[in-house]
Residue, then its C-alpha position, 0 to 999 in steps of 0.5 A: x500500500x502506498x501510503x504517501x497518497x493515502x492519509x488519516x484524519x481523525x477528529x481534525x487531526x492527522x494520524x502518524x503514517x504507520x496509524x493511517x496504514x493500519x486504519x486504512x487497511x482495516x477500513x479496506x479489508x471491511x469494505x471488501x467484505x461490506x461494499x459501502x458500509x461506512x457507518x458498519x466500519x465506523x461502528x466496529x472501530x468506534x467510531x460515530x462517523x466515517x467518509x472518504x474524500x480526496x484531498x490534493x491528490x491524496x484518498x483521506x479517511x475522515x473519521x470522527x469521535x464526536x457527534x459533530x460531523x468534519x466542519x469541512x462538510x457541514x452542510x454536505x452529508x455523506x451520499x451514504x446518508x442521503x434520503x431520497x426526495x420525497x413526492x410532494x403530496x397534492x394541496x389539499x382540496x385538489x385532485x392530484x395536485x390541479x387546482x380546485x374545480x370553481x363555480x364559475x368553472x361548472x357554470x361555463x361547462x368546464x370542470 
């Protein structure tokens, strides 16, 4: 493993090189067995949160003990974590979301 592309940040601070390979290692080896499964490693490792991103050409393990998420993505979660949009419900008073059928409207032979 070619560890000067490769480096560890835990809570804000990056670990020592032969820290980093071990992480590394065991954060390779659990998505091996467990593809995508961020919140299963960090869990293991106890960790409350983990991602991966690139940094100046380098792959950079993000992990965090806190319950504050890295400041560098506060307003952006990790994909893992994302819901789905959900549908918009119709306004009440519509049918599937058209607008209300008026009066006037019956009245001119229109729904």
């Amino acid at each position: 493993m070619e560890t000067g592309r490769l480096s560890v940040v835990r809570d804000g601070v990056e670990l020592a090189e032969e820290q980093a390979r071990a992480l590394w290692r065991a954060f390779s080896e659990h998505m091996e067995r467990s593809q995508g499964d961020l919140e299963g490693f960090a869990r293991d490792h106890g960790f409350v949160g983990a991602r991966t991103e690139r940094r100046r050409g380098k792959a950079v393990l993000l992990v965090w003990s806190s319950a504050s998420i890295p400041p560098s993505r506060r307003s952006d979660p990790p994909s893992a974590n994302r819901r789905a949009a959900k549908p918009r419900a119709a306004r009440p008073g519509t049918a599937k979301g058209r607008p209300p059928s008026t009066p006037a409207l019956r009245a001119a032979g229109r729904k």
